[in-house]
N, C-alpha and C positions, 0 to 999 in steps of 0.2 A: 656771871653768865652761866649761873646753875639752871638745868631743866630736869623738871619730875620725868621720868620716861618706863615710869612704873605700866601705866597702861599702855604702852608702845611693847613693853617686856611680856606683855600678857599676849600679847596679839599673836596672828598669823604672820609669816614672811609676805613681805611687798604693802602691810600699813606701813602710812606716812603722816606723820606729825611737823605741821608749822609753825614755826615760832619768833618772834621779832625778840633781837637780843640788844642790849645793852647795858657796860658796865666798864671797869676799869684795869690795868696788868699793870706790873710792874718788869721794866728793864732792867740789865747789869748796870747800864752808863748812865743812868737817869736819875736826879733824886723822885722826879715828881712822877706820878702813873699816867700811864698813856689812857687816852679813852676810847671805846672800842665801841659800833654800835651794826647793828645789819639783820639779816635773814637767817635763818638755819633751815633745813629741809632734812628731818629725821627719818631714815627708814629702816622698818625691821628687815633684820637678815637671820640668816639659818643660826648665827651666832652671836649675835649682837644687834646693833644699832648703825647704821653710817651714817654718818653728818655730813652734808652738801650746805656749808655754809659761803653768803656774799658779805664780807665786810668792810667798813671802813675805819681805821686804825690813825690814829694821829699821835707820830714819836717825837719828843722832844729832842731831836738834835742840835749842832750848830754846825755852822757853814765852813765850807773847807775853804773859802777865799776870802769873806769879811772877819769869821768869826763871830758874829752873831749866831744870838739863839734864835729858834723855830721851831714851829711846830711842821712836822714835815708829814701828807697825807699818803697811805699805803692802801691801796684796793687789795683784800686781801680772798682769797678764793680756796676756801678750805675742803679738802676732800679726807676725810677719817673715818675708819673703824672703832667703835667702840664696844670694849666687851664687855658681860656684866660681873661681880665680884661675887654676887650669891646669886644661888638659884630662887626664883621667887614661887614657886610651889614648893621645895621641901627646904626653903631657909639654910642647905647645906651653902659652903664655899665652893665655889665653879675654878677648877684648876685651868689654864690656860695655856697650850702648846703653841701658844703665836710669838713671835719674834719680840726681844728686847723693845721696849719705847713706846707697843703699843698702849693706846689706852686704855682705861677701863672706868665702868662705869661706878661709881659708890654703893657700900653697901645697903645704904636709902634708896638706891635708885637714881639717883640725883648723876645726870652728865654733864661734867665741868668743861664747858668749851675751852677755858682760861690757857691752858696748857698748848692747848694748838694754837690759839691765836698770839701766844706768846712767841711759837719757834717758828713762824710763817713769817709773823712781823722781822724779826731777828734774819730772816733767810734773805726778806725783800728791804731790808733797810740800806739804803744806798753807801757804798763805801766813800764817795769822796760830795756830799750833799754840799746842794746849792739852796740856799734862802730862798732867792728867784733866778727866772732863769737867765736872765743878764748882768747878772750879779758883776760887778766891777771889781769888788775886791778891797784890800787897803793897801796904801800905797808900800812900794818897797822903803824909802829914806825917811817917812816921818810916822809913819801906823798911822795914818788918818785914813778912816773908812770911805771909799771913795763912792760910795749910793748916797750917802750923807753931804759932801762939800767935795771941791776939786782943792786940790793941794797946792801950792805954786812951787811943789820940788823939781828938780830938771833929771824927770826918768828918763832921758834920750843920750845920757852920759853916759863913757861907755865906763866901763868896770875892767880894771887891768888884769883882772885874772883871769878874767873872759879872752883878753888881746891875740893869745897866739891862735886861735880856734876863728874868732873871728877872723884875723887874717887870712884864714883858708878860705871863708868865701868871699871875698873880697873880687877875686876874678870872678866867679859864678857871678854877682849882680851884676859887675860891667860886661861880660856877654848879656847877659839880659837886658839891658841897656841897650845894646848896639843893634 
């Protein structure tokens, strides 16, 4: 997701540059790269470059109820400042007084979206992910995935260490009842 922004660097503030991106990131949790693809909307500013990009991001997770892998899809809506590294009329280094973490642009000129779309995806990835969204699960007493086959365990048994707790509502459903 590299873009030349050599001539976007030359311009006046308020040019804007279109560009259709697609390419690959790598996650902490993941062996494999996620794939990323979408719009970018480049505009010169007094100081740089901002990126208005729309993407779409596909993370390998797995399921927090079957345990199955997936590919899980994130609409991703990137808003960044990018600064540049040299100045492209005198070739000096451009010192930058902005805050830790922002971007910048390479000393080629080259804006590597990779980075944003890396800690966007990481912000929007779900903490407790579902494969689908009726996901069933696998059984408590045998691990058999239950999207796959019904079990013939008897999950309607109670669990004795549950018993004094459940006792408590025990009067709550027989009002309910009455």
């Amino acid at each position: 997701m590299l873009i030349n922004v050599a001539g976007l660097l030359k311009s006046t503030s308020g040019r804007s540059q279109f560009e259709r991106v697609a390419g690959k990131f790598q996650v902490d949790w993941a062996d494999t790269k996620c794939n990323v693809s979408g719009t970018v909307l480049m505009i010169k500013t007094d100081d740089g470059v901002w990126a208005s990009g729309d993407f779409t991001a596909w993370i390998p997770l797995q399921c927090g109820k079957c345990l199955e892998n997936f590919a899980c899809e994130l609409n991703l809506d990137v808003e960044e400042e990018y600064f540049p590294s040299v100045d492209l009329i005198s070739g000096k280094s451009v010192e930058v007084d902005y805050a830790e973490g922002s971007f910048r642009i390479g000393e080629d000129n080259i804006l590597d979206l990779t980075q944003a779309v890396r800690e966007y995806s990481m912000l929007l990835t779900p903490i407790g992910p579902k494969c689908v969204k009726e996901c069933r699960g696998i059984c408590s007493q045998c691990g058999q995935n239950l999207n796959e086959l019904t079990c013939d365990c008897n999950r309607n048994e109670r669990d004795p260490r549950w018993g004094p707790l459940i006792d408590l509502l025990e009067p709550e459903r027989e009002n309910r009842g009455n």
